[in-house]
C-alpha positions as semicolon CSV with decimal commas, in nm:
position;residue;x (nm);y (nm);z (nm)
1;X;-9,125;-2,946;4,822
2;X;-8,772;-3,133;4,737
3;X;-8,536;-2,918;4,923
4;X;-8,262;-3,092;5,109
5;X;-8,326;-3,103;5,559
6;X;-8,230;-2,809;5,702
7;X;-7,946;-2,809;5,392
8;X;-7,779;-2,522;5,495
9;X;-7,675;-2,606;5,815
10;X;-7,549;-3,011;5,734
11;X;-7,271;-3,119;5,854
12;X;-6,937;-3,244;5,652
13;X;-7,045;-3,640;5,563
14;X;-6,662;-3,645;5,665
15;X;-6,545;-3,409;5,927
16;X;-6,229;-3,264;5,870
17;X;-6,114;-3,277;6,233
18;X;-6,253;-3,674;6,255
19;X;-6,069;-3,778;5,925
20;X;-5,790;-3,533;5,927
21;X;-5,882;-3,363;5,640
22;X;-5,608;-3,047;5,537
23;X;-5,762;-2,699;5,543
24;X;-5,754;-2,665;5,147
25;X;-5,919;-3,002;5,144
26;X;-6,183;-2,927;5,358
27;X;-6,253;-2,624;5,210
28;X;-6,292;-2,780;4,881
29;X;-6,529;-3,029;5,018
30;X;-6,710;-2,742;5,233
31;X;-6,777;-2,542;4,850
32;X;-6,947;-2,879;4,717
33;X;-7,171;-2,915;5,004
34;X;-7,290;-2,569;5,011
35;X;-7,365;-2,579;4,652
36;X;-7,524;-2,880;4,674
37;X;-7,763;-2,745;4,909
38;X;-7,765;-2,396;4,756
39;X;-7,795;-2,524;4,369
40;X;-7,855;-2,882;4,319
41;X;-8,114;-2,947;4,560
42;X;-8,404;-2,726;4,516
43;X;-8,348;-2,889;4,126
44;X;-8,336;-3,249;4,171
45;X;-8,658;-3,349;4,163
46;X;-8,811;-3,170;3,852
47;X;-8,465;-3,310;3,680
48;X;-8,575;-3,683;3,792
49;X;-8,909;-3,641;3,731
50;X;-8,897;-3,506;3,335
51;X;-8,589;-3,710;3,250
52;X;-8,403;-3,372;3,192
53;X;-8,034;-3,327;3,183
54;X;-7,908;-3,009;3,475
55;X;-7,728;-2,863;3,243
56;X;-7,810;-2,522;3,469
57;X;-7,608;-2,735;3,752
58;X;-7,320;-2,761;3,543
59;X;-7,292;-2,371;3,416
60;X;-7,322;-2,274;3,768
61;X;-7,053;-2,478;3,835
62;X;-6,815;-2,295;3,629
63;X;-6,793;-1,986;3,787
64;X;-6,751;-2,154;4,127
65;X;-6,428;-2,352;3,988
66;X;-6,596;-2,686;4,016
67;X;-6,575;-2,777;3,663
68;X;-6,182;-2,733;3,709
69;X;-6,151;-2,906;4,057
70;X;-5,920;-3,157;3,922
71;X;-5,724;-2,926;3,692
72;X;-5,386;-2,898;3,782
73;X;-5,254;-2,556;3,924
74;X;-5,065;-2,462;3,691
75;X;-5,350;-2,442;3,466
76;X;-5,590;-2,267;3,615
77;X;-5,794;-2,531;3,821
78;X;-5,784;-2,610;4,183
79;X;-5,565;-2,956;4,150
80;X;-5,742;-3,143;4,405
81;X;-5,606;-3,498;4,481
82;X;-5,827;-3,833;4,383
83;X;-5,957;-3,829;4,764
84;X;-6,089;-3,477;4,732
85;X;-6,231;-3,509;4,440
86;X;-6,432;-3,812;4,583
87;X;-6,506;-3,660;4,898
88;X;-6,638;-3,367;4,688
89;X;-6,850;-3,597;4,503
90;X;-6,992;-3,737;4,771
91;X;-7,164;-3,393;4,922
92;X;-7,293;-3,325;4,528
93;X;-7,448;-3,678;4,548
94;X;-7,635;-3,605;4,904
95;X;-7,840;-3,332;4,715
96;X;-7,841;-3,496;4,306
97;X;-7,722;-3,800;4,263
98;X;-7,772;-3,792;3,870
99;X;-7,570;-3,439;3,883
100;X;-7,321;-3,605;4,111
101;X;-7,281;-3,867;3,849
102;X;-7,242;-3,686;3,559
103;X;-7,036;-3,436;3,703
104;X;-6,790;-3,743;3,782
105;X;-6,779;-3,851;3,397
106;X;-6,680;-3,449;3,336
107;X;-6,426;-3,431;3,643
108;X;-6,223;-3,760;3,493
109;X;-6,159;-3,619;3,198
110;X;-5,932;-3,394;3,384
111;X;-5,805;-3,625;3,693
112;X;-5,700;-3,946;3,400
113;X;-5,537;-3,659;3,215
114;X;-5,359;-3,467;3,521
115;X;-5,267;-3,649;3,845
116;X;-5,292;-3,985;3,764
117;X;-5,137;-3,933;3,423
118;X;-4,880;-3,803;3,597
119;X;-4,807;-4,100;3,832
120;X;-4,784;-4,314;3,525
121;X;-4,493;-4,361;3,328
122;X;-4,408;-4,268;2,976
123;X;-4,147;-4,232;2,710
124;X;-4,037;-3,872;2,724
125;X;-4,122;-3,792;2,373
126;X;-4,483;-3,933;2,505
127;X;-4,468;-3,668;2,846
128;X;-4,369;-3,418;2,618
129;X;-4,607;-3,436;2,382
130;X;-4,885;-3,512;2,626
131;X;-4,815;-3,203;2,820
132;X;-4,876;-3,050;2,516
133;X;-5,195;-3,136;2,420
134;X;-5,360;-3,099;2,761
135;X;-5,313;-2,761;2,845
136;X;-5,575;-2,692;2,565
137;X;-5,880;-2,906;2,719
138;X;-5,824;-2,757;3,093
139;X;-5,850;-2,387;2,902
140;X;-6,161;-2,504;2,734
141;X;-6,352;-2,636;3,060
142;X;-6,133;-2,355;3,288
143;X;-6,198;-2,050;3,028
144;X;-6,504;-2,154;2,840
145;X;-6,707;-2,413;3,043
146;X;-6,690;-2,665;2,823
147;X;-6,839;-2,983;2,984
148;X;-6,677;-3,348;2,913
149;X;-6,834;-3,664;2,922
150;X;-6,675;-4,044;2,945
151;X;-6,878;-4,274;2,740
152;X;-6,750;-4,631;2,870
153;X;-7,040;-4,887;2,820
154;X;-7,098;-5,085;2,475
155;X;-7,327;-5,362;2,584
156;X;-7,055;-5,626;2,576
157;X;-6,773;-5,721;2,778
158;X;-6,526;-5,430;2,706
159;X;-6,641;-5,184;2,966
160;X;-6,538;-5,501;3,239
161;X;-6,202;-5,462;3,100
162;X;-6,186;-5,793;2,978
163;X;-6,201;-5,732;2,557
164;X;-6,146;-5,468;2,346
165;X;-6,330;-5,196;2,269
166;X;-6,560;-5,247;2,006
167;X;-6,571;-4,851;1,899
168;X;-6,223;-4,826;1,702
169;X;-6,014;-4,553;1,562
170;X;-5,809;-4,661;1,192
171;X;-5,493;-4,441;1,254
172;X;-5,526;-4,176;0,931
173;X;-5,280;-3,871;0,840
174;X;-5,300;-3,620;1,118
175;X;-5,570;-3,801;1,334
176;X;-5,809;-4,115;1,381
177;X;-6,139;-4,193;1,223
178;X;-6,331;-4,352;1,484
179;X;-6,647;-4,579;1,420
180;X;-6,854;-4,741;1,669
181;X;-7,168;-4,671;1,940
182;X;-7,169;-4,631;2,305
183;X;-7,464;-4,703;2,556
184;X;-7,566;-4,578;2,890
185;X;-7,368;-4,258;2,756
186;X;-7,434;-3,989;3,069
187;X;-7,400;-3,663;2,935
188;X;-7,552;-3,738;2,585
189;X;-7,664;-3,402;2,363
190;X;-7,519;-3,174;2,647
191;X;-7,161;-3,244;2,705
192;X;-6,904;-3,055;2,471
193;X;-6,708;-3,314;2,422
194;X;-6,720;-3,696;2,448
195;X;-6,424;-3,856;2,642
196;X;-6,437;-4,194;2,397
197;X;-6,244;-4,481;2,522
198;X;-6,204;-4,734;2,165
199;X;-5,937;-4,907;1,993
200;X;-5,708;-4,785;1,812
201;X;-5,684;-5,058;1,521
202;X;-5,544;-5,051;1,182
203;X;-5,633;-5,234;0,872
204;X;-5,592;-5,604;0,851
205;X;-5,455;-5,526;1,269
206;X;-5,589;-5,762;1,541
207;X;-5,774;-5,523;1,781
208;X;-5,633;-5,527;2,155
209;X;-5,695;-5,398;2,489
210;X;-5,364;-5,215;2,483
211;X;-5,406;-5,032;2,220
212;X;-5,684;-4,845;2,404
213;X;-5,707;-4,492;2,304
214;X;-5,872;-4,213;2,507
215;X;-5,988;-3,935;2,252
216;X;-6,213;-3,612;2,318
217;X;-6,457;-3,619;2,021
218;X;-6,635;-3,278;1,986
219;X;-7,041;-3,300;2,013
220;X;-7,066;-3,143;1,673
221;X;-6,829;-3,339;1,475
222;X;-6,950;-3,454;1,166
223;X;-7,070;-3,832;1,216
224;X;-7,164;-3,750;1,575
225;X;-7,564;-3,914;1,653
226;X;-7,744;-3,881;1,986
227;X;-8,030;-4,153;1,921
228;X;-8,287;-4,331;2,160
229;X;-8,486;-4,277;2,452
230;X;-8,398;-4,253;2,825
231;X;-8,657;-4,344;3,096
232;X;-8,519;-4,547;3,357
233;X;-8,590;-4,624;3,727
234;X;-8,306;-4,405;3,875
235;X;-8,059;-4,183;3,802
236;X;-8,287;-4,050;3,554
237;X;-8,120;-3,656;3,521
238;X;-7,781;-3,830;3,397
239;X;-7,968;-3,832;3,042
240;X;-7,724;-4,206;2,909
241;X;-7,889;-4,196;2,561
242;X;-7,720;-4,377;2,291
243;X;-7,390;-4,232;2,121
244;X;-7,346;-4,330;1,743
245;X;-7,021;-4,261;1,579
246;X;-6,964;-4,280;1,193
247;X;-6,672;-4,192;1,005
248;X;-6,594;-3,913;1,288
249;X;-6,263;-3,775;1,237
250;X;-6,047;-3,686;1,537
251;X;-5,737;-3,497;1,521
252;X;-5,428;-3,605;1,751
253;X;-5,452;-3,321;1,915
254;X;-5,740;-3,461;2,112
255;X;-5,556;-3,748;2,245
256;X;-5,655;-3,733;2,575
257;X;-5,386;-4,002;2,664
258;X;-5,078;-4,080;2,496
259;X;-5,039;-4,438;2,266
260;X;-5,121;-4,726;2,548
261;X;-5,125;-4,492;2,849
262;X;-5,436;-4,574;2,931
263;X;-5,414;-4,960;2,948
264;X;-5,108;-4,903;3,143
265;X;-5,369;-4,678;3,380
266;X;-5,594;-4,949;3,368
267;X;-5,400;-5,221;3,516
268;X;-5,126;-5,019;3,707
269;X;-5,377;-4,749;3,899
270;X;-5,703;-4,917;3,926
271;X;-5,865;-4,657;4,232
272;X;-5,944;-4,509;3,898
273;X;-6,293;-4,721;3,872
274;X;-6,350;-4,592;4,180
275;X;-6,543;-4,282;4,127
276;X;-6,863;-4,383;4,060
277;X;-6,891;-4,479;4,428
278;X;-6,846;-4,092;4,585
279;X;-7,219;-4,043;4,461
280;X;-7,335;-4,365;4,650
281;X;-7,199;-4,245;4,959
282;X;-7,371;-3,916;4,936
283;X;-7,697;-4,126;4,889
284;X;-7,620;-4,292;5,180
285;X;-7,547;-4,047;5,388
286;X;-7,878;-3,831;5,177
287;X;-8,120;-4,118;5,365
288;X;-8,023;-4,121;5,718
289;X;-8,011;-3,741;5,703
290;X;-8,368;-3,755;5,556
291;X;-8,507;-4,001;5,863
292;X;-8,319;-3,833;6,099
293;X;-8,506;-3,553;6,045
294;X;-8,834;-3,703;5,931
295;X;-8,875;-3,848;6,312
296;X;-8,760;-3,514;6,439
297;X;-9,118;-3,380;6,313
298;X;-8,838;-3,132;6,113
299;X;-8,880;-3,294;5,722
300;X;-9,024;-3,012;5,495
301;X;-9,326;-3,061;5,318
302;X;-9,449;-3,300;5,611
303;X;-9,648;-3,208;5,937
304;X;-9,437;-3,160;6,242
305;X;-9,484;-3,423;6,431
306;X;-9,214;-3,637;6,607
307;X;-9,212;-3,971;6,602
308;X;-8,853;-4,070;6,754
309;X;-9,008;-4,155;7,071
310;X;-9,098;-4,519;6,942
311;X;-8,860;-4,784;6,987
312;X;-8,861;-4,961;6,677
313;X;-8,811;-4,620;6,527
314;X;-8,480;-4,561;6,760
315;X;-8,375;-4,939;6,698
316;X;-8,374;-4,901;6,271
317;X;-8,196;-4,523;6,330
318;X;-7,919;-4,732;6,475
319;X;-7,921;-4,982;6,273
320;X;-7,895;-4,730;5,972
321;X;-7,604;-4,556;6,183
322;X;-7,365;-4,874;6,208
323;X;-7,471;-4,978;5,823
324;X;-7,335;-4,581;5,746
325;X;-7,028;-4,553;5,991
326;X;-6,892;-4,899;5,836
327;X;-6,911;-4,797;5,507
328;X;-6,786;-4,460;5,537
329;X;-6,481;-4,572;5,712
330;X;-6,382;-4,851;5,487
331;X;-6,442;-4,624;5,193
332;X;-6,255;-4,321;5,336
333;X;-5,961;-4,590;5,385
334;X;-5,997;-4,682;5,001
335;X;-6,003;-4,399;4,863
336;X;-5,742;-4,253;5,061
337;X;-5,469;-4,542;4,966
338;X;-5,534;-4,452;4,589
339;X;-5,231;-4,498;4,373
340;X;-5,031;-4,610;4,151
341;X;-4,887;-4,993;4,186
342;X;-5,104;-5,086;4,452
343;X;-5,029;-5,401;4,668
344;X;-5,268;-5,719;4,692
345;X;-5,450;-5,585;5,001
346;X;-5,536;-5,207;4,867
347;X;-5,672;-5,336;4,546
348;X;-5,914;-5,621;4,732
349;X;-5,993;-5,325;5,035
350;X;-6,094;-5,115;4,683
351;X;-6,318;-5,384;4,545
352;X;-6,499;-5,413;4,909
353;X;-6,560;-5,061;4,949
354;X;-6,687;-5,035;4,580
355;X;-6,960;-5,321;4,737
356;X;-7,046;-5,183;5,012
357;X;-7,066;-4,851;4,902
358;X;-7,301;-4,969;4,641
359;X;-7,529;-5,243;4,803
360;X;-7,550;-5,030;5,147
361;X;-7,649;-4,700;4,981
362;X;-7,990;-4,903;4,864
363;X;-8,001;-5,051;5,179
364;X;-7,942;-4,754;5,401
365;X;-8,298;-4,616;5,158
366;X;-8,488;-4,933;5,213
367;X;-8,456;-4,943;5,561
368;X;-8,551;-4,522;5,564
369;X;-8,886;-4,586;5,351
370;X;-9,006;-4,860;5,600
371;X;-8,896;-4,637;5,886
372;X;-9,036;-4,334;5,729
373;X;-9,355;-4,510;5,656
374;X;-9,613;-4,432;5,375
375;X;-9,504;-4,074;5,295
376;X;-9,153;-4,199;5,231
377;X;-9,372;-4,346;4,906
378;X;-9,443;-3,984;4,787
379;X;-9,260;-3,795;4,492
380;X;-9,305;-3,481;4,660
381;X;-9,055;-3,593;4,960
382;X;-8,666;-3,687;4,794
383;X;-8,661;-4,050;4,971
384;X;-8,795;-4,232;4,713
385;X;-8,589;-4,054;4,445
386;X;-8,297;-4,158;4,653
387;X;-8,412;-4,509;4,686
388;X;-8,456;-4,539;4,280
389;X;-8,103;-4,371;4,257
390;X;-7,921;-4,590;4,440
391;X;-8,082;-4,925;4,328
392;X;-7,896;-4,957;4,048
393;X;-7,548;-4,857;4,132
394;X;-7,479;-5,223;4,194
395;X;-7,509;-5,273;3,826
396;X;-7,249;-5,001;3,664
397;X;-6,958;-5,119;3,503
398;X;-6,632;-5,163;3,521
399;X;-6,703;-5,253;3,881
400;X;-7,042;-5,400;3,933
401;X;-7,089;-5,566;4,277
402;X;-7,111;-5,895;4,083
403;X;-6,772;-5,852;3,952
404;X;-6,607;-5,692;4,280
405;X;-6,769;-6,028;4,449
406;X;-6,572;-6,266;4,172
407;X;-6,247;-6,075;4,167
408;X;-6,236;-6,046;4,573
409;X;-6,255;-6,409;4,581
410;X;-6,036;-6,508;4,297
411;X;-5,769;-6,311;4,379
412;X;-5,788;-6,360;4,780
413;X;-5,745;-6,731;4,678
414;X;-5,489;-6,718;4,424
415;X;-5,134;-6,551;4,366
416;X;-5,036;-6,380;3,991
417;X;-5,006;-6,670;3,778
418;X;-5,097;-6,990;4,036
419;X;-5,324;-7,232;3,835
420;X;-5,477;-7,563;3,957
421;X;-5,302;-7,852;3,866
């Protein structure tokens, strides 16, 4: 049995009163966790065990407005702010952490395109014309269900941020034709449409990082290919397969930026690589609430007998306590400060709390198996499902801990434009 501890009755990861959430927030937040427990949980493990994408998960998400949580208002979703959204996240990724995942590659579509897009700053021919092209994605995800993806990674340096894409779009009459393959692409064969970051490049034209283009490619365009296999150690519901694209056309109208909006997003609001992390801290938070109640003698699907009366048991529950309470408060402060043009000290606080979220929520699951003991081992209970999960969060781009380690340091050390003599 796979269902979530007592799942029903969990508390908020973040409790309104504590973090002085507002009502609509928490409420929000309170509708995740709930269907988290309700939905996502009792699913989870026959979704990680066959390799499956939930796409059940995501059309019973629909009615409950989560598909449109990050739709503006005005357009029929529930407009929820960047912190919501990731506090939302993070009670989906306590009970699925490949739903929470994917779910975050859908939900972007609609955040890039609507809040953020709207801190940024554009031409007014470029607003105008961007506010009218979105209104007809948030009616296909608000009125139909459609499900978006956001294939980033290529294998090479791109997805870092530090070349262009190599998928590119040759500016034609009325549209794009876009050529090119994406890897690790979440969503793959069940998403509607494909959020496709490439390059916008003309013929005989230098390709460039500003000339990023963010395009939603329909699944059954013409030149569309799913190909390859997907059997990895964790996250193994998020179903990344391969994404081949040849001679696809794409008309305007799915810009889902306007020209070099999204470089300008890139560099001037860069909280926006921080959503992969909301899923991580529901992992987190998924393993101490498994221990917790695994030494309570209160774990389904194991005997119920206590064993919190042993010290060394009561030592690593507080050790797993302080490893949790640090990390939730530095990443509530990060994610909180999102914006546009942030200072020095927000962007290196949002490279910390992309770490830590990420190396702690493996951790937090190490320390629970040897706590837990040989059961923990066992595929019928979720902790080593969440211990595969969240080993290789560390690894996913743009903001692997590797590269939150070298930018924290560079840029503590040095101003904008200081070189070494």
């Amino acid at each position: 049995m796979n269902a979530p501890i007592d799942a029903h009755d969990h508390a908020a990861i973040f409790a309104p009163d504590a973090f002085r959430l507002g009502e609509e927030e928490a409420a929000l937040i309170a509708k995740a966790r709930r269907f988290g427990a309700r939905v996502l949980a009792p699913r989870a493990a026959k979704h990680d065990r066959d390799a499956t994408f939930p796409i059940e998960n995501f059309r019973d998400m629909h009615p409950e407005g989560l598909l449109g949580i990050c739709v503006p208002k005005q357009h029929g979703g529930s407009g929820a702010s960047f912190r919501t959204y990731c506090l939302a996240a993070a009670e989906l990724g306590r009970y699925c952490g490949a739903t929470a995942l994917s779910w975050n590659m859908h939900v972007c579509s609609t955040l890039w395109t609507g809040a953020l897009a709207d801190d940024l700053e554009m031409s007014a021919q470029d607003r105008a014309e961007h506010n009218a092209r979105r209104p007809a994605h948030y009616r296909r995800i608000i009125a139909d269900g459609a499900i978006y993806s956001q294939p980033f990674s290529e294998g090479g340096a791109a997805a870092a941020g530090v070349v262009a894409f190599g998928t590119e779009a040759r500016p034609v009459e009325g549209g794009f034709i876009v050529n090119g393959k994406k890897i690790f692409a979440s969503l793959s064969g069940a998403a509607d449409y494909y959020g496709v970051l490439c390059t916008e490049r003309a013929v005989a034209e230098a390709a460039s990082r500003r000339n990023t283009l963010y395009l939603a490619i329909p699944a059954n365009a013409p030149g569309v290919q799913v190909v390859g296999d997907w059997d990895p150690l964790g996250m193994r519901g998020t179903v990344s397969r391969t994404l081949l694209f040849k001679d696809v056309l794409v008309p305007a109208a799915e810009m889902l930026m306007p020209h070099g909006v999204y470089f300008q997003a890139a560099t001037r609001w860069p909280h926006m690589f921080l959503t992969l992390s909301p899923t991580y801290m529901g992992l987190a938070q998924a393993a101490y609430d498994f221990t917790v109640a695994y030494l309570r003698g209160e774990a389904p699907g194991t005997p119920p007998v206590k064993r919190r009366m042993f010290p060394t048991k009561q030592i690593a529950v507080a050790e797993m306590r302080i490893m949790l309470e640090q990390t939730k408060a530095l990443w509530f402060q990060a994610i909180t400060e999102a914006r546009a043009n942030p200072g020095k000290e927000l962007v290196l606080r949002a490279y910390a709390a992309q770490h830590t979220v990420m190396e702690s929520a493996n951790a937090i699951a190490v320390k629970a198996i040897r706590t837990c003991g040989g059961q923990a081992m066992l595929k019928s209970l979720p902790l080593e499902r969440i211990y595969r999960d969240s080993r290789c969060g560390s690894l996913m781009l743009p903001w692997t801990a590797e590269i939150c380690v070298d930018r924290i340091g560079r840029e503590a050390l040095y101003q904008p434009g200081e070189k070494d003599e």
